[in-house]
C-alpha positions in Angstrom: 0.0 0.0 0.0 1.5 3.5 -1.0 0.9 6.6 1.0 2.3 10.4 0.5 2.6 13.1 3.1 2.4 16.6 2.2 6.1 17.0 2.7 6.6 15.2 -0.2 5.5 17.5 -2.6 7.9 19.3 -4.8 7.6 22.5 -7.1 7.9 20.0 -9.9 4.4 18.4 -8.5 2.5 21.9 -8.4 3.4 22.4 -11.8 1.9 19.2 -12.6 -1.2 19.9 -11.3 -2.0 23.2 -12.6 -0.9 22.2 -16.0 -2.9 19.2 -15.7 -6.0 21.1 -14.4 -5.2 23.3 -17.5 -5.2 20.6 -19.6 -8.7 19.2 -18.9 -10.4 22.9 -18.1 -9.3 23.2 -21.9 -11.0 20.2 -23.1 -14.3 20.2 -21.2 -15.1 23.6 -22.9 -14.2 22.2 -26.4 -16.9 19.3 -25.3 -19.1 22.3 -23.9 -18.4 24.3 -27.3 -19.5 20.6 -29.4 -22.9 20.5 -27.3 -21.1 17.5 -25.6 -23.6 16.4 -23.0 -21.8 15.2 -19.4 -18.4 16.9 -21.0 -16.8 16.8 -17.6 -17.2 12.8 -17.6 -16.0 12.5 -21.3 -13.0 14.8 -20.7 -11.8 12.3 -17.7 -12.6 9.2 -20.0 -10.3 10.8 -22.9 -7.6 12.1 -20.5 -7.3 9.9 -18.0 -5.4 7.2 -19.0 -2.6 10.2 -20.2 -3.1 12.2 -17.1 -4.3 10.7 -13.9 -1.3 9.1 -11.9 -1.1 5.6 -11.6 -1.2 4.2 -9.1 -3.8 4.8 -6.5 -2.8 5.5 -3.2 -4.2 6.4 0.4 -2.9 9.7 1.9 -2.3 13.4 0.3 -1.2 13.2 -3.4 1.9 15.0 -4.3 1.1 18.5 -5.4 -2.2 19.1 -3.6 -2.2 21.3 -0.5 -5.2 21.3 2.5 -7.6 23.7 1.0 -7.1 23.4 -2.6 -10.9 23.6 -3.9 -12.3 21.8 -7.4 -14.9 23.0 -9.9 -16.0 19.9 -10.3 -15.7 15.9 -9.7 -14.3 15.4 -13.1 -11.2 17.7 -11.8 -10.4 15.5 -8.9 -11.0 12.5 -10.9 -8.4 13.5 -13.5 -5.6 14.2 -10.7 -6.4 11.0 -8.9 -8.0 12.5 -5.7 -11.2 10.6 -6.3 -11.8 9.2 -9.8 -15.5 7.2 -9.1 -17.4 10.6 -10.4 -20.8 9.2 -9.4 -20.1 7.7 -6.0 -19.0 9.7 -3.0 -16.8 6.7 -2.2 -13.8 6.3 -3.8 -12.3 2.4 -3.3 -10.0 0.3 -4.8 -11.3 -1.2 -7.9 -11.0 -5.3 -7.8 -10.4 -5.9 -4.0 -11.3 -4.5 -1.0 -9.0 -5.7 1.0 -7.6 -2.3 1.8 -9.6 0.7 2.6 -11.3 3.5 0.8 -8.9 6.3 -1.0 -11.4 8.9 -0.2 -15.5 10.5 0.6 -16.8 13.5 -0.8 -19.3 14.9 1.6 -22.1 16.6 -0.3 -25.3 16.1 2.3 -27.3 13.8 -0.1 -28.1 11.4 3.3 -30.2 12.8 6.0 -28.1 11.4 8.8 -25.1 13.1 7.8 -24.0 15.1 11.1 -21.0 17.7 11.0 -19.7 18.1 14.4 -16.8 20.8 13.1 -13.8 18.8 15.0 -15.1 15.1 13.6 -18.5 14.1 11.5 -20.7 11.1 10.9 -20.9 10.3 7.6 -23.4 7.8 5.8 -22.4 5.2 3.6 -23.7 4.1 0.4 -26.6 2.9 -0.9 -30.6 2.4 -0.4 -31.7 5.5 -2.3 -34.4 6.1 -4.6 -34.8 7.8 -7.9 -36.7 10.4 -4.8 -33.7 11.1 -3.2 -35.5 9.1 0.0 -33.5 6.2 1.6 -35.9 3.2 0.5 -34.4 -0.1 2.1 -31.0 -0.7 4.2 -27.7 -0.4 3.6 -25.3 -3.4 4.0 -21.5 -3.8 4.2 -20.4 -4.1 1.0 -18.7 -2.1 -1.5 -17.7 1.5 -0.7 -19.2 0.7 2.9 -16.9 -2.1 3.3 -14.3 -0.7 2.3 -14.4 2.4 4.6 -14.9 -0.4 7.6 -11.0 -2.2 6.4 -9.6 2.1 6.4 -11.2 1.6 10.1 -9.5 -1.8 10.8 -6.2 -0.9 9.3 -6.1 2.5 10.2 -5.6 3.6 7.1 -6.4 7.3 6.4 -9.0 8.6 4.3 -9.0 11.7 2.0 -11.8 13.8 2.6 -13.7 16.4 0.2 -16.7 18.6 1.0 -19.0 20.0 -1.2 -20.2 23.8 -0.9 -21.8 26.6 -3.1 -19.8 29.2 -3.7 -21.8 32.4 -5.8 -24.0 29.5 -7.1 -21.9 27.5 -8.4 -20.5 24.3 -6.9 -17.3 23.9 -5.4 -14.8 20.9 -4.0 -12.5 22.2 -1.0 -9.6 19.5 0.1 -10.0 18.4 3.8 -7.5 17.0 4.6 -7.1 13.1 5.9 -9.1 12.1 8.0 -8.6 8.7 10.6 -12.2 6.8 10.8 -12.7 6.5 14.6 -15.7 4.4 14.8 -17.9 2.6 12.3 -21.3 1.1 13.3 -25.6 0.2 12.1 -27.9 1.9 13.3 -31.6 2.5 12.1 -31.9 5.9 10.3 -34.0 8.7 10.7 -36.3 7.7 7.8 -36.5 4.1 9.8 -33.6 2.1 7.3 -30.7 0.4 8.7 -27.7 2.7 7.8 -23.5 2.1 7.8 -21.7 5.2 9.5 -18.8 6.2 10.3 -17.2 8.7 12.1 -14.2 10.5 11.1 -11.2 13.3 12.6 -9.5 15.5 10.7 -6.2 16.9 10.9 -4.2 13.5 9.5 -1.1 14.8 8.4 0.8 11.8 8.7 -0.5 8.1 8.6 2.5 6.8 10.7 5.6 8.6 10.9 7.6 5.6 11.9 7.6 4.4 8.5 6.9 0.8 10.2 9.8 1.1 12.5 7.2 0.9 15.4 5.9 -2.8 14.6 3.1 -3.0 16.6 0.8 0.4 16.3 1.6 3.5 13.7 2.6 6.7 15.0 0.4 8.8 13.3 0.5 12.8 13.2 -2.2 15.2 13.6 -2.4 19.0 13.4 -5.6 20.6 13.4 -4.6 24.1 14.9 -2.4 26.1 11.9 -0.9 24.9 9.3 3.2 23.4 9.9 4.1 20.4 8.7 6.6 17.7 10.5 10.2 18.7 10.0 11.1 16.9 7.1 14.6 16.4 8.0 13.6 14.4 11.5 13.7 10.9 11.3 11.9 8.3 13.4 14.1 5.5 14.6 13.2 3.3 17.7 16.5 2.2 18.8 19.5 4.1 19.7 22.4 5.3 17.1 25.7 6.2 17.6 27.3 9.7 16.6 29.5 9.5 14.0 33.1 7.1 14.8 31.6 7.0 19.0 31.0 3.4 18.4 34.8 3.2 17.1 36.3 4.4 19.9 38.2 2.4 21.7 38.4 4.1 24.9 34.2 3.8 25.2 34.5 0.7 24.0 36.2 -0.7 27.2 34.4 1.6 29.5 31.3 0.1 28.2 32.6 -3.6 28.7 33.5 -3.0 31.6 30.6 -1.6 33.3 28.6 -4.8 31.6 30.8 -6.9 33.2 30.4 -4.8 36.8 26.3 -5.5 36.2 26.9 -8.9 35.0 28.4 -9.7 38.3 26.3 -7.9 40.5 22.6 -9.6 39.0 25.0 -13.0 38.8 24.4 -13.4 35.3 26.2 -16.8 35.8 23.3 -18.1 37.4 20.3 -16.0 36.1 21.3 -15.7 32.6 19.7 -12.5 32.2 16.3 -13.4 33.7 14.9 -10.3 35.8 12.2 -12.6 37.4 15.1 -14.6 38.4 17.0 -12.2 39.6 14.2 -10.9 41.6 13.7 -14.0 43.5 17.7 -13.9 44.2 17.0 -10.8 45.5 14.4 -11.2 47.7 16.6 -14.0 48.9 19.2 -11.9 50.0 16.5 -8.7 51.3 15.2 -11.8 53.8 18.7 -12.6 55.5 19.0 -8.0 55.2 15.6 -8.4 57.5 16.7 -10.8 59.7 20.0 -9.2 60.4 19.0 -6.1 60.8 16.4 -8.1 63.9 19.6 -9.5 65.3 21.4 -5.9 66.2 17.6 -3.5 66.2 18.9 -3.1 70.2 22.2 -1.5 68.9 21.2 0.5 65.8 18.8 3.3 64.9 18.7 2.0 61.2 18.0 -1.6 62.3 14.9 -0.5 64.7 13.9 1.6 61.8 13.9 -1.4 59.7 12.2 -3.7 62.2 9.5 -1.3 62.9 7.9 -2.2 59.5 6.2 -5.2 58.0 8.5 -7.6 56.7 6.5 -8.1 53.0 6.9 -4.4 52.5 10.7 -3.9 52.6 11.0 -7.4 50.4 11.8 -7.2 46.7 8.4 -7.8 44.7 9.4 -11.4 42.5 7.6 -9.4 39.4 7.9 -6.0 38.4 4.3 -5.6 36.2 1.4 -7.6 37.1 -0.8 -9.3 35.2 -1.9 -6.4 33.0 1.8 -5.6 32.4 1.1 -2.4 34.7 4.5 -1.1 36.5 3.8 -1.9 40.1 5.8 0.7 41.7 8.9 2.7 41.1 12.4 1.7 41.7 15.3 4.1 42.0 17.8 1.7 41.8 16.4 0.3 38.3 14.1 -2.3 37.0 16.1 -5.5 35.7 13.5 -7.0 32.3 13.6 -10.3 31.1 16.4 -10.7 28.7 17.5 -14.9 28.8 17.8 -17.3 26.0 15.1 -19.5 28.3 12.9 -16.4 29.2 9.7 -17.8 27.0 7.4 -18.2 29.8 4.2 -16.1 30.5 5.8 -14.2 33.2 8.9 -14.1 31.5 7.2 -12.4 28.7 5.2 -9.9 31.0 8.6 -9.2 32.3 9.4 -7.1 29.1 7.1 -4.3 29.0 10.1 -1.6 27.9 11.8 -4.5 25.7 8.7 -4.7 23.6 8.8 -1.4 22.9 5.4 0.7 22.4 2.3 -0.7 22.7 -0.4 1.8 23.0 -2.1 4.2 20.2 -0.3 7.0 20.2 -0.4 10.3 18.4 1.5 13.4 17.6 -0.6 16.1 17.7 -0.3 20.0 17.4 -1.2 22.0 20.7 -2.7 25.5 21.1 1.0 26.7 22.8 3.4 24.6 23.3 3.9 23.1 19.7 3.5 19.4 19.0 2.8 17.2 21.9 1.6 13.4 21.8 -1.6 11.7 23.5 -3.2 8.5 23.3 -6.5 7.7 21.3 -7.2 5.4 24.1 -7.7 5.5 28.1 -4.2 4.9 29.4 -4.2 2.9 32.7 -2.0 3.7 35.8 1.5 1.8 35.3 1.7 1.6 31.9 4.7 1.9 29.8 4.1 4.4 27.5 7.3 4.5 25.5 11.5 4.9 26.0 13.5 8.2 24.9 15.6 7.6 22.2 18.1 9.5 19.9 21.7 9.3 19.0 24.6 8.9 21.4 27.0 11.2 22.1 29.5 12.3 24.8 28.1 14.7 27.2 31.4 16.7 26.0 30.0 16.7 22.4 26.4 17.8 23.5 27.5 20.8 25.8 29.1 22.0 22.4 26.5 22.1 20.6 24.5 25.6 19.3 22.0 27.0 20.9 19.1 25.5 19.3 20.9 22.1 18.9 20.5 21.1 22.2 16.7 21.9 22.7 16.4 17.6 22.3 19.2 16.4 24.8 18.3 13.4 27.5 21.5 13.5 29.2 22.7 9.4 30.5 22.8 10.7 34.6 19.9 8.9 36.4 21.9 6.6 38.6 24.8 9.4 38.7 22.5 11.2 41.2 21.8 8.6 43.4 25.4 8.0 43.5 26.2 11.5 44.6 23.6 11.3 47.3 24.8 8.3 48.8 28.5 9.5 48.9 26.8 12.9 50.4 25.1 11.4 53.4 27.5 8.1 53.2 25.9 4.8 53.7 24.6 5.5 57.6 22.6 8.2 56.3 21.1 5.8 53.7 20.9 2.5 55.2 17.2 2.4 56.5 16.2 2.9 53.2 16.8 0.2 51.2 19.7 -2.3 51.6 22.9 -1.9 49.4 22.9 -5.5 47.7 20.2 -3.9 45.9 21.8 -1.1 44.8 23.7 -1.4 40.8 27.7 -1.2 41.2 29.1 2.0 40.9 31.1 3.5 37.5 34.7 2.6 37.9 35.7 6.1 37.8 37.4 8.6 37.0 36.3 7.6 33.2 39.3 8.4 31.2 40.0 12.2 30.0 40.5 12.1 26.5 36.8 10.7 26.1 35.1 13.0 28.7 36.3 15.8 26.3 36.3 13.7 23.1 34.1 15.9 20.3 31.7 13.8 17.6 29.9 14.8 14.6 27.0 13.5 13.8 25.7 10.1 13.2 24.8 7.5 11.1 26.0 4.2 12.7 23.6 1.9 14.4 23.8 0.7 18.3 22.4 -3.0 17.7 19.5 -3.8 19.8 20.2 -1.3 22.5 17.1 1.4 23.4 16.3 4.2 24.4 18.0 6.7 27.3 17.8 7.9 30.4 17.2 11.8 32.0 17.0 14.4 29.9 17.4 18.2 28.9 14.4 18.9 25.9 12.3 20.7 26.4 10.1 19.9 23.9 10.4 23.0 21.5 10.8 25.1 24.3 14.7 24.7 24.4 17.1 24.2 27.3 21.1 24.6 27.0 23.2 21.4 27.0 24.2 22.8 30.6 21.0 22.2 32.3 19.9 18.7 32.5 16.9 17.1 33.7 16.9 14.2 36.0 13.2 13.0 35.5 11.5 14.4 38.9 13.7 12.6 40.9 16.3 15.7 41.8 19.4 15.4 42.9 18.6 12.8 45.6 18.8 9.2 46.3 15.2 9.6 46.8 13.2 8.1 43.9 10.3 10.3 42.3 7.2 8.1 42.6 6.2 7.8 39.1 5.6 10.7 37.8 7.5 13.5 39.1 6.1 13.6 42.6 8.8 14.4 44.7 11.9 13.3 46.1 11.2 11.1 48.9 12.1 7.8 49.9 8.4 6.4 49.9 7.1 4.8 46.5 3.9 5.4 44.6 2.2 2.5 43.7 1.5 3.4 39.9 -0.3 0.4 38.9 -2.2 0.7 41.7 -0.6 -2.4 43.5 2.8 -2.1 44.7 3.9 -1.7 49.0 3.5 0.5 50.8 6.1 3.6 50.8 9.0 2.1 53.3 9.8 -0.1 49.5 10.5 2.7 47.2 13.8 2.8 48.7 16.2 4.6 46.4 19.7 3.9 47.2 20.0 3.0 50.4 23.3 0.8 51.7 22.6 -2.1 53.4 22.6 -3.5 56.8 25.9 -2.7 58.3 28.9 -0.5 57.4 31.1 -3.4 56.7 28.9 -5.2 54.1 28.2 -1.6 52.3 30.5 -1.4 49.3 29.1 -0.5 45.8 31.1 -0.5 43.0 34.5 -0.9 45.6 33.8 2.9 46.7 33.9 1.8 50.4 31.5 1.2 53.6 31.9 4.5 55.0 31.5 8.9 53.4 34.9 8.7 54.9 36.3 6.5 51.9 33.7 8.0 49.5 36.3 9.4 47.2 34.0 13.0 47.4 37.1 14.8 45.2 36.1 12.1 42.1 32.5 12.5 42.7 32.4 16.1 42.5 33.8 15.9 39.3 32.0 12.8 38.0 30.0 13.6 35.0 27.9 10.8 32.8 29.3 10.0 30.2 26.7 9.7 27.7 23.6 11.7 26.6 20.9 11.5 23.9 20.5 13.8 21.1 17.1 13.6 19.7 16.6 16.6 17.7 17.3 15.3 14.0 16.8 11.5 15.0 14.6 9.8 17.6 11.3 8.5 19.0 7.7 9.7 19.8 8.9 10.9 23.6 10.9 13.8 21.9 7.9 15.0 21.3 6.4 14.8 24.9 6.1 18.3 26.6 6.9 19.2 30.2 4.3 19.7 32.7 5.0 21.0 36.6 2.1 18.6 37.5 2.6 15.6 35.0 0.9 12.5 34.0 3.9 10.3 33.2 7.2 9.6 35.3 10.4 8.3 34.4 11.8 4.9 35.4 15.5 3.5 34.9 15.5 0.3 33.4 17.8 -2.2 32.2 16.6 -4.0 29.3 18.0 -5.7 26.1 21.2 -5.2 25.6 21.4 -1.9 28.0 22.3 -2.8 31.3 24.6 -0.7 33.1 24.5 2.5 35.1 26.2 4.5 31.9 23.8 2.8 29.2 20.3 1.9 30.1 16.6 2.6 29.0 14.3 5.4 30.6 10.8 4.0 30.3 7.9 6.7 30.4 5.2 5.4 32.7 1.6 6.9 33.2 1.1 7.6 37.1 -2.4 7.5 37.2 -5.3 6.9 34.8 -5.2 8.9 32.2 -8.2 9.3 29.8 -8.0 9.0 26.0 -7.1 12.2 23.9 -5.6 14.0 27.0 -1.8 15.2 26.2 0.7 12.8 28.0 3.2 15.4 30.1 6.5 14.7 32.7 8.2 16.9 34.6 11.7 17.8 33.0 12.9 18.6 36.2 15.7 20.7 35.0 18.6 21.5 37.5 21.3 24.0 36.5 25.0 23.0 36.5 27.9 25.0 37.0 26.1 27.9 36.9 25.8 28.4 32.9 22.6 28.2 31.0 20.9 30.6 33.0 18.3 31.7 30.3 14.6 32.4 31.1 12.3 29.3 30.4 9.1 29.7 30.4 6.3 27.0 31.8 3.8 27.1 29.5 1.6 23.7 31.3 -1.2 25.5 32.2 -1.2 23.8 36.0 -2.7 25.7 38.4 0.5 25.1 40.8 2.9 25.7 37.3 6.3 26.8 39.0 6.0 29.6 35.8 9.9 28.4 34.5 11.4 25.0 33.8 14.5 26.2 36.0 
């Protein structure tokens, strides 16, 4: 099935048309002029094997802008907008397997209702020579056909029909997605096919097919921009130019696998998150009962005690049945990712991996530009969809223009928990969660000549590896590459309750399920001092290595601004509706290369505009430029800084 987009037109196209439109204008009045009766039908049935493009195909023909109006059917026959003259449904001619090309609406049916943002419009058939619907319609023909652009969400051209001084006139809708099809008895008491349609289809899926399992489709129904046509949707990550040659990253990459490797035991779990969770829980029981043993000698051990066992214990399943995230974790969520993971729960156990699910949409706001939403209700917990762009050093991106870096997602999400725990050492952390939990520190300092290595841009493809991690976009609203967001958390060990909440210790159940708040335990160490140690930076803030720390910067960040995913499209809101979680998934699984998964926090009906909170922080004190809010909350902070 072909499909255009109005980026695709050229000046060679426009020229086409007119001369093509000059063309047949020309001969209907030589028919007129010979007292040829229906000239405008004879002109097409002379000219249109010569002039109508071949073949058909759903979505805006080159050449034709929103707008353009017609003198008469003949002239949108002849340029292949809608060549069935006599029928206001224009289908494929042999099979219809596929949907309709286009509708003209011209208020022949009764039942026809305009609601100015969407309209229902009758199908075809059951009239009399009257004008008077005289038995029912059935699904067949154009009807059926405009049911398969409904099942396949394919879009439909749409054409209304108008007086203009008398005489009438065709004006170009636009596409339009059918949202709902259905029977229902007419006005005049006859069974009638309808369907309902919504303009402002711009694009039928941006992806191309790179999403596998829903389109991306693109709406604007506000003013009249068009998608940068330079952007290109990709749904994996991709290296900047020559970064996935350099040696250096390379082995700081390796390495950091083979720090996670060993601290999930891959050797034993063979990269099976559920697994992994049941090890952990494990070793959270014998946490529990040590802390039991000395709760007479320390504060953080009565602290522990205090609590219900079955909320401090690792849950064996991150999503539940519905795949639903059951509650944040600051210290990241470990997927399913084994040769042997096949079973059920195995499979539920890859939300992130299995990459987006749900219907969504880009769509053109009132004020803030594009912005996405979903065509259907979006439960509590679910994954909505991973940030993903090209990889570059974080050197690289804080050289970039101003302008350039309105799209960054800088790699830092664990690097804050990090600093937090060396901050308030493990004492001040251990009551929170226990440190065997907690993923192994960077072997740092990362070597010099890549922390200021410079890249161009890129080209070269990270296999199987996803989407990011915090982030500085702003979606169109436009940061510097020296603030950077750290997904609501802030810069403590706290985690952010799904959705940008707050940084506190205590979880938010987003599916609705989860423990209670003692589990959302960001980075806490462990039991004692002596069994602390993460990533060999020592038990104690006394052996914390603060000097390192200070200067510890992550080492990658996403650029998504000429390459990348629906979420570079998501707007920031002070009061949002998604949250981001850290989790380690296909073939990213370390602290400097992981996915950030974009859950919803609470129910969230259809068509409302999914928002997070950037949650920008400066750094070093540059980038100090005004930012406006634009959200609309009634508690909006007013600025993004």
């Amino acid at each position: 099935m072909t499909t255009s987009t109005l980026e695709e037109s050229s000046d060679e196209d426009f020229a086409r048309v007119r001369s093509t439109l000059e063309r047949y204008r020309q001969h209907v009045q030589e028919l007129i002029t010979q007292k040829q009766s229906k000239p405008d039908m004879v002109a097409y049935k002379e000219l249109g094997p010569q002039l109508t493009p071949s073949p058909d195909r759903h979505g805006h023909l080159p050449g034709i802008r929103v707008g353009d109006s017609f003198n008469s059917r003949g002239e949108m026959a002849i340029l292949g907008l809608h060549r069935q003259i006599l029928r206001g449904i224009f289908m494929p001619p042999k099979t219809l397997t596929v949907g309709a090309y286009a509708i003209v609406l011209s208020g022949v049916y009764t039942d026809d209702e305009d609601q100015g943002d969407c309209f229902w419009y009758t199908g075809e058939g059951g009239l009399g020579n009257n004008g008077q619907q005289v038995k029912d319609q059935e699904f067949t023909n154009g009807n059926l056909a405009l049911r398969r652009s409904f099942e396949q969400k394919t879009p439909v051209r749409v054409f209304r029909g108008s007086k203009v001084k008398g005489a009438l006139k065709y004006t170009y809708e636009g596409l339009y997605k059918v949202m709902e099809v259905k029977r229902e008895v007419s006005k005049q008491g006859w069974l009638l096919e309808s369907l309902k349609g919504r303009p402002g289809l711009l694009i039928q899926d941006i992806s191309r097919g790179v999403e596998p399992r829903v389109p991306v489709p693109v709406f604007n129904e506000v003013n009249a921009l068009v998608m940068d046509p330079d952007f290109e949707y990709i749904s994996d990550y991709v290296w900047a130019d020559g970064l996935d040659q350099d040696p250096l990253l390379i082995k700081v990459i390796a390495e950091e696998d083979h720090r996670m490797r060993s601290h999930t035991m891959y050797f034993l779990h063979e990269g099976c998150g559920i697994a992994f969770n049941a090890w952990m829980r494990q070793a959270d029981q014998r946490w529990y009962q040590r802390a039991q043993e000395c709760a007479h000698e320390y504060e953080w051990a009565a602290s522990v005690t205090a609590q219900s066992p079955m909320n401090l214990m690792t849950p064996l399943e991150s999503y539940n049945e519905e795949g639903l995230l059951l509650l944040t974790e600051s210290c990241g969520i470990h997927e399913c990712g084994g040769v042997n993971c096949t079973s059920s729960t195995c499979m539920r156990n890859m939300q992130v991996t299995q990459g987006i699910k749900m219907p969504l949409e880009i769509f053109m706001t009132k004020q803030k530009g594009w912005g996405v939403r979903c065509a259907e209700a979006v439960p509590s917990g679910t994954f909505v969809c991973s940030y993903v762009g090209e990889l570059m050093t974080e050197a690289a991106a804080s050289g970039l223009e101003q302008g350039a870096d309105h799209y960054l997602f800088s790699l830092d999400f664990f690097m804050y928990l990090f600093k937090e725990l060396h901050l308030r050492g493990f004492d001040g952390l251990e009551r929170e969660v226990p440190a065997h939990r907690v993923p192994p520190h960077p072997a740092l300092p990362f070597p010099v000549a890549l922390m200021e290595a410079s890249y161009r841009d890129s080209t070269s493809h990270v296999g199987g590896m996803g989407p990011t991690a915090s982030t500085s976009h702003v979606g169109g609203m436009g940061p510097t590459a020296s603030t950077s967001h750290v997904g609501g958390m802030g810069p403590t060990a706290s985690t952010s309750h799904v959705g940008g909440m707050g940084p506190t210790a205590s979880t938010s159940h987003v599916g609705g399920m989860g423990p209670t708040a003692s589990t959302s335990h960001v980075g806490g160490m462990g039991p004692t001092a002596s069994t602390s140690h993460v990533g060999g930076m020592g038990p104690t803030a006394s052996t914390s290595h603060v000097g390192v720390l200070n200067d510890f910067r992550p080492l990658l960040t996403v650029n998504a601004e000429k390459r990348g995913n629906i979420a570079r499209f998501i707007n920031h809101s002070c009061n949002g509706n998604l949250a981001i979680q850290g989790v380690f998934a296909r073939q990213a699984r370390s602290v400097v290369l992981y996915y950030i998964g974009l859950f919803a926090v609470r129910d969230i009906p259809a068509m409302t505009e999914l928002t997070y909170d950037y949650g920008y922080q400066i750094q070093g004190g540059k980038g100090e430029r005004g930012m406006l809010c634009n959200c609309g909350e009634p508690a909006c902070r007013g600025s993004l800084l």
